[in-house]
C-alpha positions in Angstrom: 27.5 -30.6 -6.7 29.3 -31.7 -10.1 32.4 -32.7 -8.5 30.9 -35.4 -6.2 29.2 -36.9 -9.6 31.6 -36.9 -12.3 35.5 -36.7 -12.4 35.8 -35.2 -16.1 38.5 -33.9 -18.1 38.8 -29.9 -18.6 36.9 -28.4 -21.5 34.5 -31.4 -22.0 32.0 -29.6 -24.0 29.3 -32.7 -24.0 29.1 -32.8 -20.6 28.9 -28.5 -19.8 25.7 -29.1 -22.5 24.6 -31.7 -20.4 24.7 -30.2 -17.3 23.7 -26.8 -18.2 20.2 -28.3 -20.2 19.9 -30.1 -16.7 19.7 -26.7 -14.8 23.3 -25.8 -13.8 24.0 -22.1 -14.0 27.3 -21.3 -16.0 28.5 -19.6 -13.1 28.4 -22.8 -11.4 29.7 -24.7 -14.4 32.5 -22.7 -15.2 33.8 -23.5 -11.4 33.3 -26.9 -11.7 35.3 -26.6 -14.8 38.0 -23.6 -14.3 37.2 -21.6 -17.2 36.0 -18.3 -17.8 32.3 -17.3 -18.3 32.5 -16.2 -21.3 34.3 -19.2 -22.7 31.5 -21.4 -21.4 28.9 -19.0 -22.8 30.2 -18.9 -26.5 30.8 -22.5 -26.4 27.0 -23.3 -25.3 25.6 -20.5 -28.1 28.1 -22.1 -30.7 25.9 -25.2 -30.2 23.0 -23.8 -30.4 21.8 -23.1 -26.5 19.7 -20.8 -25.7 21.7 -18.7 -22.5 18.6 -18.5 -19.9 17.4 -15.1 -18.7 17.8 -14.5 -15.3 14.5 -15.2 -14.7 14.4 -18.2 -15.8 17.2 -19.5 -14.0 15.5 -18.7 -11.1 12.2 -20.0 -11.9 14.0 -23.8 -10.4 13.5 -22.7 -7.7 10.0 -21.2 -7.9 7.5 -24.0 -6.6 3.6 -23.9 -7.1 1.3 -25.8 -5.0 -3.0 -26.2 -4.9 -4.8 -24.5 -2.2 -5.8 -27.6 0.3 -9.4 -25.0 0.8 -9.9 -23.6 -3.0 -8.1 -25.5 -4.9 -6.5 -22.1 -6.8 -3.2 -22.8 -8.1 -0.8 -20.6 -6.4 2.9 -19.8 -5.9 4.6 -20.6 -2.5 8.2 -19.8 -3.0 8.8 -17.0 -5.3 12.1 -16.2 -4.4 15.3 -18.4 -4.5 16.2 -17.2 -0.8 12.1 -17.9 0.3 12.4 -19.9 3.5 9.2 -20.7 5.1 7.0 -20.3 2.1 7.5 -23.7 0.6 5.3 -25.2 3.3 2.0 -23.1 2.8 -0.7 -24.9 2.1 -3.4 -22.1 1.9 -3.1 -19.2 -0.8 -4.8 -16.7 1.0 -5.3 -15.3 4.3 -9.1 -16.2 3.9 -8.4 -19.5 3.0 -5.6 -20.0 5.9 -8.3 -18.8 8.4 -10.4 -21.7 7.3 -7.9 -24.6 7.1 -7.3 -23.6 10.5 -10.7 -23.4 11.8 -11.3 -26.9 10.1 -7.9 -28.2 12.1 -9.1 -26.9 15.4 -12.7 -28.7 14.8 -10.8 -31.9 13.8 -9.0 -32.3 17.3 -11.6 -32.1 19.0 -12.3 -35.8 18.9 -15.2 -38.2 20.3 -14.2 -38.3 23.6 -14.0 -34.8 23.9 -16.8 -34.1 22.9 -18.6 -36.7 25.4 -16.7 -34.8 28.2 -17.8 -31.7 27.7 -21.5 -32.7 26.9 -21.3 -33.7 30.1 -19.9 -31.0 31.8 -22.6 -28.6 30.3 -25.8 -30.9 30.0 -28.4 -29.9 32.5 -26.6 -26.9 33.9 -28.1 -23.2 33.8 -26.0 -21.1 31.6 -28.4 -18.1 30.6 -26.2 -15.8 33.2 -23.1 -16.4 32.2 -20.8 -13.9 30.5 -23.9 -11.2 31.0 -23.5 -10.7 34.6 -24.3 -6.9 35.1 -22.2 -4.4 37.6 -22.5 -5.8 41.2 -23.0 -9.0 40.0 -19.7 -9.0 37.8 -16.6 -10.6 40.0 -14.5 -7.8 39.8 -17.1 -5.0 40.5 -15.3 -1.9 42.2 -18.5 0.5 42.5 -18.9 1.3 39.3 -14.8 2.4 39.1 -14.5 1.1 35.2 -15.4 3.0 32.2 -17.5 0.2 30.6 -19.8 1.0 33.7 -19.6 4.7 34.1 -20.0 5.0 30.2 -23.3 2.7 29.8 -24.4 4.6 32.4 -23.7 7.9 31.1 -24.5 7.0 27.7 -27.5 4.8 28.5 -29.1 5.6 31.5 -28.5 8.9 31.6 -29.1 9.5 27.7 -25.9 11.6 27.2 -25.0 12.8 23.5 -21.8 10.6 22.6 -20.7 14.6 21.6 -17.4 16.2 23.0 -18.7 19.0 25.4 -15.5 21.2 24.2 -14.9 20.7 20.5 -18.4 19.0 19.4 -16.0 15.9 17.9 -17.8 12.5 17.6 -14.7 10.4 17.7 -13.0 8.8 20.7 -15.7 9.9 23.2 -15.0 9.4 26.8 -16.6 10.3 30.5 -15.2 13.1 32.0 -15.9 13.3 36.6 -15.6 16.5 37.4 -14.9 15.5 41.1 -12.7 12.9 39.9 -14.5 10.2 41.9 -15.1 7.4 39.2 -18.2 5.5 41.5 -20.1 9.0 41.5 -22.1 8.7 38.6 -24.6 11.3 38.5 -25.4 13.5 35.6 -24.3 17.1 37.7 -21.1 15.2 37.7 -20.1 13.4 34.7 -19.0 15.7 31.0 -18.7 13.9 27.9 -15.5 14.7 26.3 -12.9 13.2 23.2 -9.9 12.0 24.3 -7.7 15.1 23.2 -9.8 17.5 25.5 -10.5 15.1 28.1 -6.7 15.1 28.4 -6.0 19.0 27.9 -8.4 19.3 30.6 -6.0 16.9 33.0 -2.9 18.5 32.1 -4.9 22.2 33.1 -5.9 20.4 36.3 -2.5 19.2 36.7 -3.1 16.0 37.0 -1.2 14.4 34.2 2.0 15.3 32.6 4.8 17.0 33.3 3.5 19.6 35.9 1.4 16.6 37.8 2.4 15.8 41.0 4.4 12.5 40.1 5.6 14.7 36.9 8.8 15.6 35.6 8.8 19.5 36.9 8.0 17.7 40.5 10.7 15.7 40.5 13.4 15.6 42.6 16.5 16.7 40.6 19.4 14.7 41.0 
């Protein structure tokens, strides 16, 4: 602040010109000094000052930086109060994407790379994150709907089309015996989500009429 620079005498107007040319607001000044706004203002337009917008007093604090992937000038704090801003060194999402994917590539150094080389070297990999159904670790007899859909959808050559309401959006399996391994075409309807759950709340086996529902409840 002024005060830890200077000790001045009251109303020196070569100093206010100095200070305020140097970036210091005249609210600031005219604390620093004990004088009214106004007084400060006329004397700086007296000398022929220009008063700054407010715009411009706040472009000090406005910084610009280059783009470390595109080299596109680009703002980084464009507010007085920004915070974090003033560090970014990308000026896009696009461009953060890559500086990142360029950091993770940089760590991974020599030795590393020498390790995993030769972990993997020589071993048979062709099987791995393709296992099918029983061969999958957590296999439960076909329980999940990525199973019971491929095979509905694939095997079974179902229409991805909601039995009900002929919608093509948000398409899932319907068992009408409610036994997710029994995957058989007699057995399975293809329904959207908002029948497929009308159909359980009719059944009563969601919502409030379920057996675990609100109605069922015990009331306190």
């Amino acid at each position: 602040m002024i005060t830890n620079m200077l000790h001045m005498e009251e109303g020196d107007i070569t100093d206010i010109i100095k200070f305020y040319s140097d970036g210091y607001s005249i609210d600031v000044l005219r604390k620093e000094y004990k004088v009214s706004f106004n007084k400060i203002r006329d004397l700086l337009v007296s000398h022929g000052i220009k008063i700054r917008t407010r715009t411009e007093a706040l472009q000090k604090y406005v910084a610009y930086r280059e783009c470390v992937i595109c080299n596109r000038i680009f703002r980084v704090k464009s507010k007085w109060n920004a915070k974090g801003s003033r560090y970014r060194k990308t000026c896009s999402s696009e461009c953060e994407s890559k500086f990142r994917s360029i950091a993770v590539k940089g760590s991974w150094k020599e030795e590393r790379k020498k390790h995993m080389s030769k972990l993997f070297t020589g071993r048979d990999t062709s099987n791995w994150n393709i296992a099918r159904r029983e061969n999958k670790p957590n296999w439960k007899g076909g329980y999940t709907s990525s199973v019971y859909n491929d095979i509905a959808f694939t095997e079974l050559g179902l229409d991805p089309v909601c039995n009900e309401c002929g919608s093509t959006k948000f398409i899932c399996v319907h068992h009408i015996d409610k036994d997710r391994t029994h995957n058989t075409i007699d057995n399975l309807v293809v329904l959207c989500k908002s029948c497929h759950t009308r159909l359980h709340n009719k059944l009563k086996d969601v919502g409030v009429n379920c057996p675990n529902g609100f109605n069922n409840k015990e009331k306190s």
